[in-house]
C-alpha positions, 0 to 999 in steps of 0.5 A: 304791288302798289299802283299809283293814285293822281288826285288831279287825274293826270298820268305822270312819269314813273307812275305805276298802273294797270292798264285795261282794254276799253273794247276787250275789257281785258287787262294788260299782262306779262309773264316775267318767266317766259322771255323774248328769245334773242332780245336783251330783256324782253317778255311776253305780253298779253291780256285777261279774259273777259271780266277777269282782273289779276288786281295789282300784282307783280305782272299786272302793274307797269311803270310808265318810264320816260325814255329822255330827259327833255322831248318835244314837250320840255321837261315836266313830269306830265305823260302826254299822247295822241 
């Protein structure tokens, strides 16, 4: 599963990562075969062990969707948080 690579080092719309807990060092992933009971299109999540990285496959890598067009930051492609 291919992830994306930002040359200038910002997270953009649409792109596809992995995403690691700094504490925990465990990396962030979802089983697609056990669903959310009594919820549309939900999954479970949950993170690897320790020092175990699953690498970019189908339940490791997530695309990051904007939900509207236009927010409180206009219309750009940049991801911003905080």
């Amino acid at each position: 599963m291919p992830w994306s690579h930002s040359n200038d080092g910002n997270l953009r719309w649409n792109d596809n990562v992995m995403i690691q807990n700094a504490q925990t060092q465990g990396w962030v992933v979802m089983d697609i075969g056990t669903r959310v009971p009594n919820v549309d299109e939900g999954y479970t999540v949950t993170s690897t062990g320790v020092g175990q990285n699953p690498g970019p496959m189908t339940r490791s890598v997530f695309k990051i969707a904007r939900v509207d067009d236009c927010d409180i930051f206009g219309s750009d492609c940049y991801v911003r948080y905080g």
